[in-house]
C-alpha positions in Angstrom: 5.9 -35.3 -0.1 6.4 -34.4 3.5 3.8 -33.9 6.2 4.4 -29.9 6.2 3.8 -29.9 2.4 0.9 -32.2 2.4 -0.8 -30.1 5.0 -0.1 -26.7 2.8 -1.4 -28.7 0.1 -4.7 -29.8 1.8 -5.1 -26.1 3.2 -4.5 -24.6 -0.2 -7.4 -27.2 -1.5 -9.9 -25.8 0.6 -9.0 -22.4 0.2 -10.1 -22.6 -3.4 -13.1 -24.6 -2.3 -14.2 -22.5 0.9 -13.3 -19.1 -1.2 -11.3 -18.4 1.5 -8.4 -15.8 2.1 -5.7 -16.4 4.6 -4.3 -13.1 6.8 -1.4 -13.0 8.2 0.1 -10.8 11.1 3.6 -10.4 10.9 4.6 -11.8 14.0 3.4 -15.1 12.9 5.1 -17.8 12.5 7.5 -17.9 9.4 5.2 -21.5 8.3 2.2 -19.6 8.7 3.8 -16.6 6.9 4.4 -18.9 3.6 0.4 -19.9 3.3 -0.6 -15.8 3.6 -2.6 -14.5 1.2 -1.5 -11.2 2.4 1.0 -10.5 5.2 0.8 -7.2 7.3 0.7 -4.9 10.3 -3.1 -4.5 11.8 -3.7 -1.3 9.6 -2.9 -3.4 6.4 -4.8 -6.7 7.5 -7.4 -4.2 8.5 -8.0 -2.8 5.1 -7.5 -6.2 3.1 -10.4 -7.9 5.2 -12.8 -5.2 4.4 -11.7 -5.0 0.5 -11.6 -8.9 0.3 -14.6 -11.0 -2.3 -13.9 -13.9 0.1 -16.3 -15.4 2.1 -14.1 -16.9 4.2 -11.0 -14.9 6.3 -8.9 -17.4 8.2 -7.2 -14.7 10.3 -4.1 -15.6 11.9 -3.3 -13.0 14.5 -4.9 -12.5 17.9 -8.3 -13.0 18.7 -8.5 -8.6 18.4 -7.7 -8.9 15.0 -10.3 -11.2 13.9 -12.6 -9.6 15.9 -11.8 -6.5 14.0 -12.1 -8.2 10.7 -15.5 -9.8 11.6 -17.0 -6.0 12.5 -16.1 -4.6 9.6 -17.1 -7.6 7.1 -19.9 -8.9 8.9 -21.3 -10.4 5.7 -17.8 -13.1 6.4 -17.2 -15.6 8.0 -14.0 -14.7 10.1 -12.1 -18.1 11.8 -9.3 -17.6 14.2 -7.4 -20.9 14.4 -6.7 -20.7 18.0 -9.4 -19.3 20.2 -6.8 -18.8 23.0 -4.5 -16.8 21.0 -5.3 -13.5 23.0 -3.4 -10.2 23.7 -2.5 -9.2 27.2 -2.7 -5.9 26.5 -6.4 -5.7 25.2 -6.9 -7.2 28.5 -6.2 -4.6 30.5 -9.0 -2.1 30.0 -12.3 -3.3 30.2 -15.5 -1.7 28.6 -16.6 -0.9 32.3 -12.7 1.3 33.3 -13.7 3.5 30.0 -17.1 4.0 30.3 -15.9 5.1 34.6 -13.3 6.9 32.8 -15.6 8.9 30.3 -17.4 9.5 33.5 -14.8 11.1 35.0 -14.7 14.0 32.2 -18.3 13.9 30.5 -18.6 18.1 31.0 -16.2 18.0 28.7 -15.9 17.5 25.0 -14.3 14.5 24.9 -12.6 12.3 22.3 -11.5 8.3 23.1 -8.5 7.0 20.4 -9.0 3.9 21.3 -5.9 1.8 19.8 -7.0 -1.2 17.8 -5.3 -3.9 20.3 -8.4 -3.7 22.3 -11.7 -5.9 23.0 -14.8 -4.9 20.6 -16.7 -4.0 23.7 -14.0 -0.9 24.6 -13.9 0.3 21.0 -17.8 0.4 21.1 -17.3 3.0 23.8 -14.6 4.8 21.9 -14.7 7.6 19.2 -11.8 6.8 16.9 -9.8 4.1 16.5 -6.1 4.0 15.7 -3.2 1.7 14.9 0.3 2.2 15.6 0.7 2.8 12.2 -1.6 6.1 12.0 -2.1 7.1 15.7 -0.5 10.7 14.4 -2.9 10.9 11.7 -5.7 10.2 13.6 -5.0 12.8 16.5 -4.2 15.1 14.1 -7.5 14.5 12.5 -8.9 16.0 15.7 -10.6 19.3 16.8 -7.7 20.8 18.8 -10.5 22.0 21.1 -11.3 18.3 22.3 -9.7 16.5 25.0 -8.6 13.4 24.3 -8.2 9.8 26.0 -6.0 7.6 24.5 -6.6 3.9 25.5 -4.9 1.2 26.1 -1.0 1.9 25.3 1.0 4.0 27.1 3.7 4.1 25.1 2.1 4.6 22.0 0.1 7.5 23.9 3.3 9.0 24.7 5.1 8.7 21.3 1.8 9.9 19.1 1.5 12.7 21.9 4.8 14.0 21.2 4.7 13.9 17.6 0.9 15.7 17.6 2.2 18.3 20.3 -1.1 17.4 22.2 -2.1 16.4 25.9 -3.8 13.2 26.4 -5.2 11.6 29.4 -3.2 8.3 29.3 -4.5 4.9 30.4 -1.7 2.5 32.2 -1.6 -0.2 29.7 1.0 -1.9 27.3 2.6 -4.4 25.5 4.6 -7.4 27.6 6.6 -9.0 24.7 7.6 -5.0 23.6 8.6 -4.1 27.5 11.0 -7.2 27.2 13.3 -5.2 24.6 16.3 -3.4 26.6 17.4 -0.6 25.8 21.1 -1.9 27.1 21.0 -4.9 24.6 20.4 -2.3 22.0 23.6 -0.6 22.8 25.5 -3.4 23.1 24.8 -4.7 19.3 25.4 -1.3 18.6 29.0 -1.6 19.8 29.6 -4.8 17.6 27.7 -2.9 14.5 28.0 0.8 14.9 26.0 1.4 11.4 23.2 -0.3 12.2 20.1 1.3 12.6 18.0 0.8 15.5 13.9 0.6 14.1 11.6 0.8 17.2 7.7 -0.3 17.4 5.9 2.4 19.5 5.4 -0.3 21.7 8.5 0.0 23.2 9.6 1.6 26.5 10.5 5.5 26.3 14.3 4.4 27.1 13.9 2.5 23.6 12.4 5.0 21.8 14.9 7.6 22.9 17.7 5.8 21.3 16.0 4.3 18.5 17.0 6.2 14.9 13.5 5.6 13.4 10.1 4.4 15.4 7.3 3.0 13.2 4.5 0.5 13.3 6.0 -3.0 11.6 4.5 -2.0 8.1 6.6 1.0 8.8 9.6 -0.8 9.6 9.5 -3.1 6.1 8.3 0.2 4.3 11.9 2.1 5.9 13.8 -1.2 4.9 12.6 -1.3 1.4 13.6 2.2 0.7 16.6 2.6 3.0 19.9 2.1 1.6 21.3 1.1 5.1 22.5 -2.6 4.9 22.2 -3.6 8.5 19.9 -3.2 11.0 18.2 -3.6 14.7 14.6 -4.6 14.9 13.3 -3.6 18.7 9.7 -6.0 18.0 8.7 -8.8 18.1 10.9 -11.4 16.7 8.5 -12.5 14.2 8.8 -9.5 11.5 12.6 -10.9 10.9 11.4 -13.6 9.7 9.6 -11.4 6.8 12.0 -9.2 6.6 15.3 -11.8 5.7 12.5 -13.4 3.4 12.2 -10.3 1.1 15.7 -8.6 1.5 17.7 -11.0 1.4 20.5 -8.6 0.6 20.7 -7.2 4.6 21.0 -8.0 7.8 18.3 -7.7 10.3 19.7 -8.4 14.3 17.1 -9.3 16.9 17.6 -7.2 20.3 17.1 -10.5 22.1 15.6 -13.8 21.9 13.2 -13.5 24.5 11.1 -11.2 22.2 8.3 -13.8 21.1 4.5 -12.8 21.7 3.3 -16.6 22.8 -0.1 -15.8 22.0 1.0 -15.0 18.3 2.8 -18.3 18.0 -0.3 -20.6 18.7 -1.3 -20.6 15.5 0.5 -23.8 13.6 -0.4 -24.9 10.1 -1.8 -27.9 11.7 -4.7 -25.6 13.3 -4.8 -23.5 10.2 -5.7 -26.6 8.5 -8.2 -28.4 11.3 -10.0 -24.5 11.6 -10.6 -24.6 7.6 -11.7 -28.1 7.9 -14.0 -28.2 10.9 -15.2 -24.1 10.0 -13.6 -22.8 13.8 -13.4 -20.8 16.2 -15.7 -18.4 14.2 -15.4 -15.3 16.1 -18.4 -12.9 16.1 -19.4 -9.9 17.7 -23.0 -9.2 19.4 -24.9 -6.7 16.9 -25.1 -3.7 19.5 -21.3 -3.9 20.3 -20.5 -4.6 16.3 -22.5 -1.2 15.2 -20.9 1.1 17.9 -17.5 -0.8 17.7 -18.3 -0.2 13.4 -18.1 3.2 13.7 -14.7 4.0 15.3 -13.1 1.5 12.8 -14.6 3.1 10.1 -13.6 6.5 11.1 -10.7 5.0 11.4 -10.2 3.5 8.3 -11.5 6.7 6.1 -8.9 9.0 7.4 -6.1 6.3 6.6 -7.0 6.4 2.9 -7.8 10.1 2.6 -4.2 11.0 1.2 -4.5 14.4 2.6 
C-alpha cells in the first residue's frame, strides 16, 4: 500500500471513530475531493453542516466556511485543517467599514446582504446573508422599499443587481483568483472550439460576465453540466471545480481559461493535514457567543429562504 492510501486509510479510521464528516469545497484539491463526505459550493456545504448527526465537521475550505459551519452547529466541533487557509476577499471589509457604513445611511431603512465570504464579525452587523448561488433570491426576498448594501463583492453586487432590477450601495471588494480570468483568453479558446460554452462564477470581472453564455455559482455550473446536452465547455473559476467536474462527466470536455486560476489559500489543505487535524483535534475554529448569535441570524435567514421552494 502506498503512503497516499495509507493516510486515506488512517483518516477514514478515525472518521468512524471521531463520528466525523469531511466537507469539501470544490476548489479543493482533487486528493482532498476523493475523502469528501460531501463535495459542494458554500450554499451546499452550508446546509450539509447544519443537517449533519456528526459531531465532528473537518471542513476543508477557507477559514469563512468553517466559521460558517461552526455558527450554525455550535453543538460541533468544526476543524479547519489549515488555520492559514484564509480568503482575501473576506479581508477587505472589516466589522468597523460596515458598521461606518450603516452609519452613513441609518435615517434610512436599511438592509446589509452580506455575501457569505466574509469574517463572522461583518455578518453579525449584517441583515441577510447570501451566496453566489442565491444572491437573486435573497434580494428578491426584500421589501422593495429598503435600501440595500451589498457587502463585500462587487461583482456579484453588480450581477445580482442586474438580475433583481434594484440599486445597491456597492462595497469595493472582490475576488483575486476570479480577477485573474481574461476575458481575451476566453475568446481565444473560443476560436479553437467555437461550441463551447463559456460558464462564468459571478465572481468574475463584468468584461467576463458579458461574454459568458451562462453565469452561476459552481453548484450551478455542475447543475448546468449535468443537464446540458453541450459536450464542451469553458469554466471562468477557479481551476479546482474541473477537477469535479471531469470526475463525474467523464463523457465532456471541460477547458480551463488559464492556469493561473488557483486560489492558494484553497490549496493548503493536503491529506497530510486532513489527517494530523483529525488526529491532534485542530485548528478548531469557534466564534465568540455575541458575534455567533448576531452572525446566527443572517445565516439563518439565509438559509430559510434557500429552502422555501417558492
Amino acid at each position: 500500500m502506498n503512503t497516499k492510501n495509507k493516510i486515506i486509510e488512517k483518516i477514514l479510521e478515525l472518521k468512524k471513530k471521531l463520528n466525523a464528516v469531511i466537507l469539501v469545497h470544490y476548489y479543493q484539491l482533487g486528493e482532498v475531493q476523493e475523502i469528501a463526505d460531501f463535495i459542494g459550493d458554500s450554499l451546499g456545504l452550508s446546509l450539509e453542516a447544519e443537517k449533519t448527526n456528526a459531531d465532528v465537521i473537518i471542513f476543508c475550505g477557507v477559514k469563512f466556511m468553517a466559521e460558517t459551519a461552526a455558527i450554525i452547529c455550535p453543538d460541533k466541533k468544526v476543524l479547519l485543517p489549515d488555520l492559514y487557509a484564509g480568503c482575501p476577499m473576506a479581508e477587505m471589509i472589516t466589522r468597523e467599514q460596515l458598521i461606518s457604513l450603516k452609519d452613513q445611511y441609518k435615517d434610512e431603512d436599511i438592509e446589509v446582504v452580506c455575501y457569505v465570504n466574509s469574517n463572522a464579525d461583518v455578518k453579525a452587523e449584517s441583515t441577510i446573508c447570501c451566496t453566489s448561488a442565491n444572491s437573486i433570491k435573497i434580494v428578491n426576498s426584500i421589501s422593495p422599499d429598503k435600501k440595500i448594501i451589498f457587502i463585500p463583492d462587487k461583482y456579484l453586487a453588480l450581477y445580482t443587481e442586474r438580475m433583481t432590477k434594484r440599486k445597491f450601495i456597492i462595497w469595493n471588494g472582490y475576488c483575486p483568483t476570479h480577477l485573474l480570468i481574461n476575458k481575451n483568453d476566453i475568446l481565444n479558446i473560443k476560436e479553437k472550439y467555437p461550441n463551447a460554452v463559456v460558464l462564468a462564477h459571478p465572481e468574475c470581472s463584468l468584461e467576463v460576465q458579458n461574454i459568458a453564455d451562462v453565469i452561476a455559482s459552481t453548484g450551478g455550473m455542475v447543475n448546468y453540466v449535468k443537464n446540458s446536452n453541450k459536450k464542451i465547455f469553458i469554466i471562468a473559476t477557479e481551476n479546482g471545480l474541473i477537477y469535479y467536474l471531469q470526475k463525474n462527466f467523464s463523457d465532456k470536455i471541460f477547458l480551463s481559461v488559464n492556469e493561473r486560476i488557483i486560489c492558494p489559500n484553497m490549496k493548503k489543505i493536503r491529506l497530510e493535514n486532513v489527517l494530523w487535524s483529525m488526529e491532534e483535534m485542530r485548528y478548531e475554529i469557534t466564534v465568540e457567543d455575541e458575534i455567533a448569535t448576531k452572525a446566527r441570524k443572517a445565516i439563518q435567514r439565509m438559509l430559510e429562504i434557500s429552502k422555501n421552494k417558492g
